[in-house]
C-alpha positions in Angstrom: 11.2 53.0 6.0 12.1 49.8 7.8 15.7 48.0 7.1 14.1 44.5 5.9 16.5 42.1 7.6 18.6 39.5 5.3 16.8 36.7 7.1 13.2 38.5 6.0 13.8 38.0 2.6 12.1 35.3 0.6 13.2 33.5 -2.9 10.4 32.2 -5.6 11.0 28.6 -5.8 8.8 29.0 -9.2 10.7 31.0 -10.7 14.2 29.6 -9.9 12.2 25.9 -11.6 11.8 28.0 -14.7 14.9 29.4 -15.2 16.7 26.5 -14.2 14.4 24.0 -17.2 15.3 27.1 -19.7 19.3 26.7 -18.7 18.3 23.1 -19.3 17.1 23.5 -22.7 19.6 25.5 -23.9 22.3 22.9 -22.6 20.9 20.0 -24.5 20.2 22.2 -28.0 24.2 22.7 -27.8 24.9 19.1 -26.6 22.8 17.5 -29.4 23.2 20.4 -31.8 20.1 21.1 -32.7 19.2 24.9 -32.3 15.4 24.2 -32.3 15.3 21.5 -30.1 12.6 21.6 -27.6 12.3 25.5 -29.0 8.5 25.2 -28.5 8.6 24.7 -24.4 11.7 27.1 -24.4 9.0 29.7 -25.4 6.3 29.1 -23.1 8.8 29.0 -20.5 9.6 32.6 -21.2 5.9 33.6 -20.8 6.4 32.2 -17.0 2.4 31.2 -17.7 2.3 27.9 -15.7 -0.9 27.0 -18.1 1.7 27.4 -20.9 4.5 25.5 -19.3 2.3 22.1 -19.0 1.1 22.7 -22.4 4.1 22.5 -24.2 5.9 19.7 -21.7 8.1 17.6 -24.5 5.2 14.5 -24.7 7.6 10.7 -25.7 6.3 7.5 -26.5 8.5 5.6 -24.3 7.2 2.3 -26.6 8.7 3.5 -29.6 12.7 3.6 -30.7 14.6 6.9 -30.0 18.1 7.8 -30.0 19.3 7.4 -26.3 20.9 10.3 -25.5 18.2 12.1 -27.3 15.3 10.4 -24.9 17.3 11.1 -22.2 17.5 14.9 -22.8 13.2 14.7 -23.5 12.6 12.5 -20.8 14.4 14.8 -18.2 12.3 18.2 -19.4 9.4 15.9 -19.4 9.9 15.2 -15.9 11.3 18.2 -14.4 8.1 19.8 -13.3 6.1 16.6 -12.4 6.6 16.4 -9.1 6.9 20.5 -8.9 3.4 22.3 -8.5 3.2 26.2 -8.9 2.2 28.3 -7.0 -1.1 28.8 -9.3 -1.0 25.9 -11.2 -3.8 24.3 -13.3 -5.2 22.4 -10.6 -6.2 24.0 -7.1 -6.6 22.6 -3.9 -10.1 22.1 -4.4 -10.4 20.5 -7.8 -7.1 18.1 -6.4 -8.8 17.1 -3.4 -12.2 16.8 -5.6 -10.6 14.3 -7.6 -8.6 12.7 -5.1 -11.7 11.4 -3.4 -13.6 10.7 -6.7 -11.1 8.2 -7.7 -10.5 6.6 -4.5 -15.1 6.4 -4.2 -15.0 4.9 -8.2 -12.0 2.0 -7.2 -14.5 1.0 -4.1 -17.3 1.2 -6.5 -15.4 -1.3 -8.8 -14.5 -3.4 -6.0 -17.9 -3.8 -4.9 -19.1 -4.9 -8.2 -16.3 -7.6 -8.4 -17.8 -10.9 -8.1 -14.6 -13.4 -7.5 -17.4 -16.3 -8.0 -18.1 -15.0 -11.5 -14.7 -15.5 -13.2 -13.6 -17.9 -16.0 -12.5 -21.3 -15.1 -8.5 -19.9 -16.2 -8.5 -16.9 -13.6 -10.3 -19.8 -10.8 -7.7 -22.2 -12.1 -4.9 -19.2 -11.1 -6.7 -18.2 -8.0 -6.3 -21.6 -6.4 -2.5 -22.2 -7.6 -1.5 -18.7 -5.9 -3.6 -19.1 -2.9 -1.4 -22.6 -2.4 1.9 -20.5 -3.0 0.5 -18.0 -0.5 -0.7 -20.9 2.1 2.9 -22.6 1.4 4.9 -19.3 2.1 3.2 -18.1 5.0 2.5 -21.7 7.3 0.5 -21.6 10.5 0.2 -17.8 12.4 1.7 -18.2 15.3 -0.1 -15.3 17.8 3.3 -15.5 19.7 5.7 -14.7 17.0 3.7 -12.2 16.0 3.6 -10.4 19.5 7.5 -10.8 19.7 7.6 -8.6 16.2 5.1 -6.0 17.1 5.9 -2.5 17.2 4.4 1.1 17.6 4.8 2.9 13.7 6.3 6.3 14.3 3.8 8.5 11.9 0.5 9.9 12.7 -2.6 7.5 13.9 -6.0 8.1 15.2 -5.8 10.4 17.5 -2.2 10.9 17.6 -1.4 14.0 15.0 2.1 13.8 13.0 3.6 16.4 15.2 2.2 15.0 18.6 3.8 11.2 17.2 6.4 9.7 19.5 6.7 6.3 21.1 5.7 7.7 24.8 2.4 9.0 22.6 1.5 5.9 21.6 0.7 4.3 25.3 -0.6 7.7 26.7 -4.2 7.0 27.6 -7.0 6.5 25.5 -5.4 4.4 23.3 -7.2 4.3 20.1 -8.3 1.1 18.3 -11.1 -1.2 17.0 -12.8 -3.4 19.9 -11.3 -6.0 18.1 -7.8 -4.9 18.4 -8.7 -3.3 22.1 -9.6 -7.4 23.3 -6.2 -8.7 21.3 -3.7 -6.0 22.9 -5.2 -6.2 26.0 -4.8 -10.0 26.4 -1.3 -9.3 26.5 -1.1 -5.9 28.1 -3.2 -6.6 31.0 -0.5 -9.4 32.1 2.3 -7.0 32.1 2.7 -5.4 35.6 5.1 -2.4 34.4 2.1 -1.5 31.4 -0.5 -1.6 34.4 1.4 0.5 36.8 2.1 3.1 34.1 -1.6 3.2 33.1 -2.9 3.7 36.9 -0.6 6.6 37.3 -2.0 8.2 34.5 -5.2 7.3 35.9 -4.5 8.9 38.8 -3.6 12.4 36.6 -7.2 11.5 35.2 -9.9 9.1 37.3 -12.3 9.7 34.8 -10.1 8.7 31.6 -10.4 5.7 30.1 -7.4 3.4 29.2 -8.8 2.6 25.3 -10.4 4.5 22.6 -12.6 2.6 20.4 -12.7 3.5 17.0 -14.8 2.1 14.4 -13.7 4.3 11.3 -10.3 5.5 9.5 -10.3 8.9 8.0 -8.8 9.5 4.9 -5.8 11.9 4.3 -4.6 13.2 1.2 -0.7 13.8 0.4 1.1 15.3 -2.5 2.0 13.0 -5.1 2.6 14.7 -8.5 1.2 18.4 -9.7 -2.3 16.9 -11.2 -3.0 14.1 -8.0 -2.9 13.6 -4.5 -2.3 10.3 -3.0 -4.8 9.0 -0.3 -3.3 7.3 2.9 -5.4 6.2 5.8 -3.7 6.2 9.3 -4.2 3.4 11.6 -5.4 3.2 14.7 -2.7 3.2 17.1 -3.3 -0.8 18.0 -3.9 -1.1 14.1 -0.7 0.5 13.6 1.0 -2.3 16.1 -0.8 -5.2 15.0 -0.1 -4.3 11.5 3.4 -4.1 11.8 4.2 -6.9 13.2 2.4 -8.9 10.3 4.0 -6.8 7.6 7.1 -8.3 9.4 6.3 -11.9 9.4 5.6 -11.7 5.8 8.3 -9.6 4.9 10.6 -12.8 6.9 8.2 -15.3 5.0 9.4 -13.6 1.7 12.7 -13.9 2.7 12.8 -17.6 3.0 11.6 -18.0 0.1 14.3 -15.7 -1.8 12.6 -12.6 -2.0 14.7 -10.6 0.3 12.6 -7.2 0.3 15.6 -4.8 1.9 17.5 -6.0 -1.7 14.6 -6.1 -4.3 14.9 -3.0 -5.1 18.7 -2.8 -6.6 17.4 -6.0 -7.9 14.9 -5.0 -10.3 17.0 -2.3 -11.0 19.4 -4.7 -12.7 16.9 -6.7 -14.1 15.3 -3.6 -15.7 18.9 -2.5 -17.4 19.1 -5.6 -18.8 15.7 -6.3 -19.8 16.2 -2.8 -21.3 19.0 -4.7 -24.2 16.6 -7.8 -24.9 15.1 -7.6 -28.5 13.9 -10.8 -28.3 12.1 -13.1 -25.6 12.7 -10.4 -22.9 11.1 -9.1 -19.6 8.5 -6.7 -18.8 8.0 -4.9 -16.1 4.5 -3.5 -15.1 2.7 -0.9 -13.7 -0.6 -0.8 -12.1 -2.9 1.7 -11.0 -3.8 2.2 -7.5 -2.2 -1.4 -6.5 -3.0 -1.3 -2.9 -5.8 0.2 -3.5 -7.7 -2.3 -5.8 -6.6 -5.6 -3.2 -9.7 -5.9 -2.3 -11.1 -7.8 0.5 -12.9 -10.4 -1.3 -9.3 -11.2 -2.8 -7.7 -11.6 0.3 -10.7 -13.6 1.6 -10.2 -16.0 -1.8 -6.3 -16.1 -1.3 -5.2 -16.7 2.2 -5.6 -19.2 4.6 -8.4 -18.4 7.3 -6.4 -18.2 10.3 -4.3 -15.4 8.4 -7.4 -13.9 7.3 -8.8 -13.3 10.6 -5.5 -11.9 12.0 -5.0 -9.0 9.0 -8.7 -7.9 9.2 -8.7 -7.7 12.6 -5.9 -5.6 12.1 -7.9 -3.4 9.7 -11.1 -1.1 10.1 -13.8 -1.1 7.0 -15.0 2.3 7.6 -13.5 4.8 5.9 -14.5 9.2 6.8 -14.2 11.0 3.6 -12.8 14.8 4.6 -16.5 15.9 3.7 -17.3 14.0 6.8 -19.6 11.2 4.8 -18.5 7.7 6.2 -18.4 5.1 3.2 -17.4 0.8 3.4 -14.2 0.2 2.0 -13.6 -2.8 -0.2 -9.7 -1.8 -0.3 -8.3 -4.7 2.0 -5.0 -2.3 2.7 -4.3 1.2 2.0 -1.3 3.4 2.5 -0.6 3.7 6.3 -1.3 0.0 7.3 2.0 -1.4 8.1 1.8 -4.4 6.0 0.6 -3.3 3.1 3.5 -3.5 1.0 4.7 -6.5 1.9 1.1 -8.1 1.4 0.9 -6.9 -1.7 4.4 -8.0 -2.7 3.2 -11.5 -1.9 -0.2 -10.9 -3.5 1.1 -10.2 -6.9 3.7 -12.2 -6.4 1.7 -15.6 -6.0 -0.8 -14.6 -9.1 2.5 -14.3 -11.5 3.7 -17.4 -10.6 0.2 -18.6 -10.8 -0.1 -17.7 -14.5 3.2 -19.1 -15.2 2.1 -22.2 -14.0 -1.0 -22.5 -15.7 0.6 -21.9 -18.7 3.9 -22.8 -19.2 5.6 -26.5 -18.5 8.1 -26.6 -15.9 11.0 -26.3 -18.0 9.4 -23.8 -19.5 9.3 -21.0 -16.8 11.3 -17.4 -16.5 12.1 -15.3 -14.0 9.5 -13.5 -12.4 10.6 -10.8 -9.5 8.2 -8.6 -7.4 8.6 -5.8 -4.7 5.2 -3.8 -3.8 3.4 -3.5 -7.2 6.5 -3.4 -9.2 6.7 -6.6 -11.5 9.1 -7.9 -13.9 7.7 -11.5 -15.8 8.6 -12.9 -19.1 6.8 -10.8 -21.6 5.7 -14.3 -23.0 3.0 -13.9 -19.8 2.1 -10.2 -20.5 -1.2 -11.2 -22.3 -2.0 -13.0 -19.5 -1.4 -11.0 -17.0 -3.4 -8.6 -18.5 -6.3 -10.7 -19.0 -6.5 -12.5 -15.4 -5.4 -9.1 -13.3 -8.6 -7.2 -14.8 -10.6 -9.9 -14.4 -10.1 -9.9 -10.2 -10.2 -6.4 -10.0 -6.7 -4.6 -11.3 -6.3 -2.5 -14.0 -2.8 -2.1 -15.1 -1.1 1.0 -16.5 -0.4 0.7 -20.1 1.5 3.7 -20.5 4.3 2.9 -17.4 3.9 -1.1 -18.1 6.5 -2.2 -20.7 6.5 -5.5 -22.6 8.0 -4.1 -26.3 10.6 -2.0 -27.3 13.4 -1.4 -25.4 12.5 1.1 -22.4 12.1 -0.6 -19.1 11.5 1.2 -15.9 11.3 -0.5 -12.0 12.3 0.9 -8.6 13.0 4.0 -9.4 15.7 2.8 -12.6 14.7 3.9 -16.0 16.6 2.5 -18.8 16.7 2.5 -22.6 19.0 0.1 -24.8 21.1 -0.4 -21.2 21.3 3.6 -20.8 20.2 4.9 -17.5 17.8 7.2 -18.8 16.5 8.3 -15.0 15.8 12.3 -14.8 16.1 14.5 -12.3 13.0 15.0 -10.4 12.8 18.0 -7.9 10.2 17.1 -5.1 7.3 19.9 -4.3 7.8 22.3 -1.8 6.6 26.0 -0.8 6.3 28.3 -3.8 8.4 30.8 -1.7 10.8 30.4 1.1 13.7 31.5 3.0 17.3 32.2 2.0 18.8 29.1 4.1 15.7 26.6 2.6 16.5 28.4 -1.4 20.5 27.4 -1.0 19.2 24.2 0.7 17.1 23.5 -2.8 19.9 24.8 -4.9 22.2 22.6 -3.5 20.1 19.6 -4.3 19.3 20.6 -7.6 23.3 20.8 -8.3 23.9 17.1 -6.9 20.6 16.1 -8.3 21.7 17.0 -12.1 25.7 16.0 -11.2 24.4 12.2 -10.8 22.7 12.4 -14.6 24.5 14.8 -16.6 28.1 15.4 -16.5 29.4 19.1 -16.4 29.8 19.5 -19.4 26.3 18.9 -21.1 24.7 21.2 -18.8 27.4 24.2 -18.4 24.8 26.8 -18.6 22.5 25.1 -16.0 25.5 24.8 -13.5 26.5 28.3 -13.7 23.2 29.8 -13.2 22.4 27.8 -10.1 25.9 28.7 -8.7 25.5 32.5 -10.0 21.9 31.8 -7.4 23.8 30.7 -4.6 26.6 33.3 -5.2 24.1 35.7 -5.1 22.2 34.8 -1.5 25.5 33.9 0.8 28.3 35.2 -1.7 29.9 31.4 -2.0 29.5 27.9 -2.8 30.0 25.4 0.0 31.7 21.9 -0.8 31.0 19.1 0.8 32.3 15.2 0.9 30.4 12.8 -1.1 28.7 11.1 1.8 27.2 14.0 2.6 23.3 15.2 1.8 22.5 16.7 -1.5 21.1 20.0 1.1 24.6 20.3 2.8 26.5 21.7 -0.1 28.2 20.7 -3.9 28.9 17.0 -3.1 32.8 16.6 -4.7 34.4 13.3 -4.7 38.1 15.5 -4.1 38.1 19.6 -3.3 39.2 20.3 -7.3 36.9 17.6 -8.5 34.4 19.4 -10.7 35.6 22.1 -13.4 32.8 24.4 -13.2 33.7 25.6 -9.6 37.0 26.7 -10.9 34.8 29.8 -12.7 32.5 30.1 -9.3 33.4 32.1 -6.0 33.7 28.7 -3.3 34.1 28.7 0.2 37.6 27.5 1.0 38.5 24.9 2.9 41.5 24.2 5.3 43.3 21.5 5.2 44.5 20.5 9.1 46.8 17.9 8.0 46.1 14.0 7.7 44.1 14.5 4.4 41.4 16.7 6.8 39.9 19.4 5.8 37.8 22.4 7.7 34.7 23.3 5.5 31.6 24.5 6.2 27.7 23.7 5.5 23.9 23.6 5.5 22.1 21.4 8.4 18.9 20.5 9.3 18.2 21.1 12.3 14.8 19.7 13.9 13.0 21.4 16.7 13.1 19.6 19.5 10.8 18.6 22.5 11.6 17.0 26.2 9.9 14.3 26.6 9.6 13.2 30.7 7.7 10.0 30.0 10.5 7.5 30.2 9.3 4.3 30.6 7.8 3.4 27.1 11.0 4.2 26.1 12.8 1.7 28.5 10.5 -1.0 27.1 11.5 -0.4 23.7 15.2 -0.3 24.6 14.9 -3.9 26.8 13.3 -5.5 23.7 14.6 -7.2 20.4 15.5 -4.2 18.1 14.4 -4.2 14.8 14.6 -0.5 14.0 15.9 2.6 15.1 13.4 4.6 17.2 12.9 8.3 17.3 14.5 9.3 20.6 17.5 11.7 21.3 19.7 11.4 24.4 21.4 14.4 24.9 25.3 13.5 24.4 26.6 15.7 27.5 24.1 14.6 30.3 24.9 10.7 30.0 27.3 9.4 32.2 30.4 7.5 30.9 30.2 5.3 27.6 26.7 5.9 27.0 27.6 9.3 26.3 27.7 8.4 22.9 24.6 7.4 21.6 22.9 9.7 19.9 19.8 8.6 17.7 17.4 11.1 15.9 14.7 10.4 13.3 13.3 13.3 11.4 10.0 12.2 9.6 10.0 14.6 6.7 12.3 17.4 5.8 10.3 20.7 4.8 8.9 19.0 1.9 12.4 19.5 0.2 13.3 15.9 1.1 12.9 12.7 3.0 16.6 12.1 4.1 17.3 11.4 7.2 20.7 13.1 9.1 22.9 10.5 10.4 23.2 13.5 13.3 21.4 15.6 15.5 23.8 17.8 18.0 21.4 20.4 20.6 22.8 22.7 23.4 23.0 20.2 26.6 20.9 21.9 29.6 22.1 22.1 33.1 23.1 18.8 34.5 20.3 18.1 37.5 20.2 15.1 39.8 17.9 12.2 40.7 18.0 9.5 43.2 18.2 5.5 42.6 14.9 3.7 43.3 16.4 0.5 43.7 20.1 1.7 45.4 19.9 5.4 46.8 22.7 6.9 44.8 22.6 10.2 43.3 22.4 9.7 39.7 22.6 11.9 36.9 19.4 12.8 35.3 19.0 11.4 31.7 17.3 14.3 29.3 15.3 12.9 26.7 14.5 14.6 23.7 12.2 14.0 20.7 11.6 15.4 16.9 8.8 17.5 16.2 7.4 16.1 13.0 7.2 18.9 10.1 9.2 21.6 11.5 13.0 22.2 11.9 15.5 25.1 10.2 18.5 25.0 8.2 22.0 26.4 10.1 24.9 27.3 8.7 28.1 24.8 10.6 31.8 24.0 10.4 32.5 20.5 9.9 35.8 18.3 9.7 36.0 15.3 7.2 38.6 13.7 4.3 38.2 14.5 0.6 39.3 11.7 -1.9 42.6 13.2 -3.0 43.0 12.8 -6.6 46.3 11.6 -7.7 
């Protein structure tokens, strides 16, 4: 019989997600003493029937009064497997796809129907007062600001695949885009000498290739969301993708002018939603809708921005969407997921329409705060009425269950929060139902820091000791990390004898070299790697204004002098465990080879450029140096 190797073996992710919500329940019927609390999904947990499990899921009516701490213990095992889907869970592939697409065909169905002629003379009344915000925040378009701010987007587009993406990608020939889009680029592109030479030499490679690609249809993707939906993204063309960024940019900068800085919004509402969260009377609400982007239609857009904008944002869009069963539908859906200004748009959409409302009906010294990023809102609750009245009447439906106006749970930007308590759970993210012993100490290490930043130590003992007992089991000790490290790295500790519960747990020691330094080891991600030999397109980007960090890698050893030191890697998603991004990507430097000067004759080093291969990439075991906070 054949030895199976340590690195053969693989760990069920479902069954750790089980035994880690039963730990869980446990914890809180000691913490809240109350020996029969949640005693009905303890149970079904112990059948390990995932038909069971979401049965007997703890069910809260967020709009009603609880005892915090209480709420917060529900609203965690509510939420624990939301975003976790079993390996046979009660939707398959099929019936999630199925439903995917239905949803996405009935909100164009609804669209179409929408007759923006048709409405009251209160919604016409808001329609004009936003659509003069929206003329007021964004001006003229200028076409030569908005060239200076485009840029290539770094995930999939039509006929680029996710793990083909890179900037060099992007101006390898055809390039794909609407005719529209083709005419705009190449206004520009077919003045710029170093774009022409680089296309002739791959014209050369190819004398019957052609430099564009028109395409006159997006397909639509689907991507996990939670266990019971998918969400539906369409990628851009690649001159779509370019366009479109640039205009999500000059709105984004509009925004800012006016106050609505997006890069801070978010810790923002996040405030606003704590204290909204204490108001008993005239307070905040903040509101939920379903499938924002989706339901901005194009006769909205049409209705609410100026026409030279208008022209500039279609043109930036294509109408047809392929459904994965091949049929090719219209879509009403002005932007989806995977244009690049769709969230800022739609920040500015919903933003003008509250402010609209406010103005229709309240007097000027009788107006509130209203705040916006994306589709999350936070109003006066004084407006909720009408904002519930107007939105449906232009074609969005808002989410009454995750909208709050009463009572005193507010959620926003990823901030829940009950009576000023953060109430937040713990959400793992789905991954592979079974995986590797590197990958299951990567997940159990982000389920410890995941719990450690809602639950102290000592309300969920059990839980703690069972997922260290896990990683005791697969690599015999627990590595400890720094706190700026990621939750996949090891048990984040602000100091090395920070947290109690190690005390009882075998650790990995570290060494202390002097200086408050310590030697320690742990987890990275490392991301397979490609050479990339097309250097120019990467030239351009580096001689242009920056506005974000690309996705090249120079390899540190094979730059001469200072430049040795840059070092810049972009990973686009980690193995469906997580979407952070290391600040660090080391590789094994090649041989140094040689190349001459075009422009002086010197022998020069030659540069090695390297980029990420989206979706794949392995976790290694490493020795790192860094400080602990030394507790006094």
């Amino acid at each position: 019989m054949r030895r199976i190797h340590k690195t053969e073996l693989t760990y069920s992710v479902d069954e750790m997600m089980i035994k880690l919500s039963s730990f869980l329940v446990r914890d809180f019927q000691d913490t809240l003493n109350e020996p029969d609390f949640c005693d009905g999904f303890l149970q079904s947990l112990r059948t390990v029937n995932p038909s069971l499990i979401r049965q007997s899921v703890p069910d809260i009516d967020l709009h009603a009064d609880h005892e915090p701490y209480r709420l917060k213990a529900l609203y965690q095992l509510q939420s624990i497997f939301k975003r976790h889907r079993f390996q046979k869970d009660i939707y398959s592939d099929q019936e999630l796809e199925a439903k995917a697409i239905s949803t996405f065909l009935e909100t164009q169905d609804r669209l179409r129907a929408l007759d923006l002629s048709q409405v009251s003379a209160k919604t016409n009344l808001v329609l004009d007062r936003a659509a003069g915000y929206i003329s007021k925040v964004l001006g003229v378009y200028d076409d030569e600001e908005h060239r200076a701010f485009c840029r290539f987007g770094r995930r999939a587009s039509v006929g680029i695949p996710a793990r083909a993406a890179s900037l060099a990608a992007r101006w390898e020939m055809p390039i794909s885009g609407s005719l529209e889009q083709i005419e705009w680029f190449d206004s520009e592109m077919s003045q710029v000498e170093c774009v022409q030479k680089y296309f002739a030499l791959q014209r050369d490679r190819d004398p019957q290739g052609s430099t564009y690609h028109p395409t006159s249809s997006l397909t639509l993707a689907l991507v996990p969301k939670t266990f019971k939906s998918l969400r539906a993204i369409m990628p851009n063309t690649t001159i779509g993708s370019y366009m479109s960024y640039g205009l999500g940019e000059i709105i984004r900068k509009r925004l800012k002018r006016e106050g609505y800085d997006i890069c801070t919004l978010q810790q923002r509402h996040r405030h606003l939603a704590r204290m909204a969260s204490c108001m008993t009377e005239n307070g905040y609400t903040t509101c939920d809708l379903s499938s924002a982007s989706d339901s901005i239609s194009v006769a909205l857009v049409s209705r609410l921005f100026p026409p030279d904008w208008v022209q500039i944002l279609t043109r930036s869009r294509i109408g047809n969407v392929l459904l994965p069963n091949s049929q090719s539908v219209e879509s009403f859906t002005f932007c989806t997921m995977g244009i690049g200004y769709t969230f800022p748009l739609q920040t500015l959409v919903f933003l003008a329409l509250l402010k609209a409302i406010q103005s229709v009906y309240f007097d000027r010294l009788d107006r509130r705060l209203i705040s916006v990023y994306g589709d999350d809102m936070i109003y006066s609750s004084r407006m909720h009425e009408q904002v519930v009245l107007h939105f449906q009447e232009i074609g969005f439906l808002v989410n009454i269950e995750k909208s709050f106006s009463r009572g005193q749970f507010r959620e926003s930007c990823g901030g829940d929060y009950y009576r000023g308590m953060d109430v937040r759970p713990f959400q793992p993210r789905n991954g592979a139902a079974t995986v590797g012993p590197k990958t299951y100490e990567a997940i159990l290490y982000k389920c410890v820091n995941g719990l450690l930043r809602r639950w102290t130590e000592y309300e969920i003992a059990r839980t703690l000791r069972f997922l260290t007992s896990e990683i005791e089991r697969i690599v015999g000790s627990c590595k400890r990390v720094p706190y700026d490290f990621p939750d996949d790295s090891g048990i984040k500790c602000p100091s090395p004898d920070s947290w109690m519960f190690l005390k009882s747990a075998c650790v990995a020691s570290l060494k202390s070299i002097g200086h408050g330094l310590f030697r320690f080891s742990y987890l990275s991600l490392k991301p397979q790697m490609r050479k990339e030999t097309r250097h120019a397109p990467y030239l351009w980007e580096a001689l242009k204004p920056k506005h974000e960090t690309t996705d090249i890698y120079y390899s540190r050893d094979c730059l001469p002098g200072r430049n040795g030191n840059i070092l810049a890697s972009k990973i686009d998603e980690r193995l469906a465990i997580d979407d952070y991004v290391p600040p660090l990507v080391t590789k094994e430097a090649e041989p140094i080879s040689f190349t001459r000067s075009e422009i002086t004759g010197k022998r020069l080093r030659r540069t090695m450029t390297y980029v990420t291969v989206s979706h794949s990439g392995h976790y290694t075991r490493q020795s790192g140096i860094s400080c602990f906070e030394i507790r006094r």
